[in-house]
N, C-alpha and C positions, 0 to 999 in steps of 0.2 A: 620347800614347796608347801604352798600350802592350799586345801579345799575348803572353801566353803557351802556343804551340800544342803539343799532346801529340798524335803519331798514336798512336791508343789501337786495340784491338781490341774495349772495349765501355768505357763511362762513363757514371756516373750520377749526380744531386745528389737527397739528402732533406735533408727541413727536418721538424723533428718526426718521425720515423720513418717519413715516407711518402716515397716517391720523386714527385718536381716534373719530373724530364726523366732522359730517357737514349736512348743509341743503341747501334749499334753499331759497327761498322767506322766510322772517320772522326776528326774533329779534335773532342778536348775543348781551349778558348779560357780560358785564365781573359783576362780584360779589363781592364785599370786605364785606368781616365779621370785626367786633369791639367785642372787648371782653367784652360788656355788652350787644350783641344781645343775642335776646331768638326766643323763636318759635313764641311768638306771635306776635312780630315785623316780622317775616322771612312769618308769615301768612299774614301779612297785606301789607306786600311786595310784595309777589307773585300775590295774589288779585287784587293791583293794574297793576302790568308789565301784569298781562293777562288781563286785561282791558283797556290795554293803547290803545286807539284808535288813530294810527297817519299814516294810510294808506289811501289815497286818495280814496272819492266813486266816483260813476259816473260823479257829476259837480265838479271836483278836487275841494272838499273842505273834507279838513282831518279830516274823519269820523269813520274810520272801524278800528276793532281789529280786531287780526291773525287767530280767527276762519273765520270772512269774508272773507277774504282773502286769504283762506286753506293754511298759515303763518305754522311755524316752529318757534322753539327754538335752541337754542345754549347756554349751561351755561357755563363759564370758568369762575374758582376761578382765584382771584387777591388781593393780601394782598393789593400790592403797592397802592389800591385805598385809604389806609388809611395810608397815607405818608404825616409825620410831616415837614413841610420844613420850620419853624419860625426861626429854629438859623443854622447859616452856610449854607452851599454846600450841603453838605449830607446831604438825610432824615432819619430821624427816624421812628419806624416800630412800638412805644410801645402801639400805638393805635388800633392796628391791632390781632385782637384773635388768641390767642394762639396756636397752631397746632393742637392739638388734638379737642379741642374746634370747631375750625371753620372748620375742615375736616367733623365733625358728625355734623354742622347747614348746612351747603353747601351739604350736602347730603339728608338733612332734605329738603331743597328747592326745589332739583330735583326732591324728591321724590311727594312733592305737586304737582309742577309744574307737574309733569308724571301723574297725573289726569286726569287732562285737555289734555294734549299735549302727548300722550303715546310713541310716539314717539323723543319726544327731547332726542337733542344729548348734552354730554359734552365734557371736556378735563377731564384731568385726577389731581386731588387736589395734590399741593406739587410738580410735574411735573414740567420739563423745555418745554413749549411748543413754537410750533411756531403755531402765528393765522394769518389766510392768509381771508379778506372781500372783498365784492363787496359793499360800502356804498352808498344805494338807497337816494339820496337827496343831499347831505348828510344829514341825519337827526341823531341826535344823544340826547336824552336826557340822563340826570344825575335824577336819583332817589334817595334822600337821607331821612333814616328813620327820621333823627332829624327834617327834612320836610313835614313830612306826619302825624305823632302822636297829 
């Protein structure tokens, strides 16, 4: 599994020219599912991106998670995070779970993640979106589970 987190200062996804999710302050996620995630990785995933402290405290040293910072979520699925690019031009996608598979973990994640954050917004799984960010820093980590286990 893997995240891709942006602390953004606002983020939003449409699909057909309407907007499906947005926030403000907080973490836009793109998400790529592997077709050997489970929940319990997708637990220990989520665990950490709500724990990620990379919001400046008071003597700008990057201290605070998105509760301090009354932060926001943004989840939008993304196979392409799991884009084999070892032979030729084109990537390959066989690393990447299978549609039905990663539609019901990626929903499994919102659903965690909606614990904490009852309010986070998504896109829409399988969807042609367009994500439109305001990237705070830029700050951008890469969360990958094969990193954290």
């Amino acid at each position: 599994m893997r995240f891709v987190i942006q602390r953004v200062n606002n983020a939003s996804v449409d699909i057909d020219n309407e907007t499906v999710g947005s926030i403000d302050k907080g973490f836009l996620v793109l998400v790529g599912i592997s077709g050997t995630d489970t929940r319990q990785i997708a637990d220990k995933m989520v665990k950490k991106l709500i724990g990620m402290r990379i919001f400046d405290d008071e003597n700008d040293k990057i201290n605070l998670d998105l509760k301090a910072v009354n932060g926001n979520l943004l989840l939008v699925s993304q196979f392409t995070l799991y884009a084999d690019c070892k032979h030729g031009n084109r990537p390959g996608f066989t690393d990447a779970g299978a549609p039905d598979m990663a539609s019901e973990m990626f929903d499994y994640i919102v659903s965690e993640v909606r614990k904490e954050f009852p309010d986070a917004a998504t896109g829409r799984f399988g969807a042609d979106m367009k994500v439109s960010l305001l990237n705070d820093g830029p700050f951008t980590i890469i969360l990958d589970s094969d990193n954290i286990m």
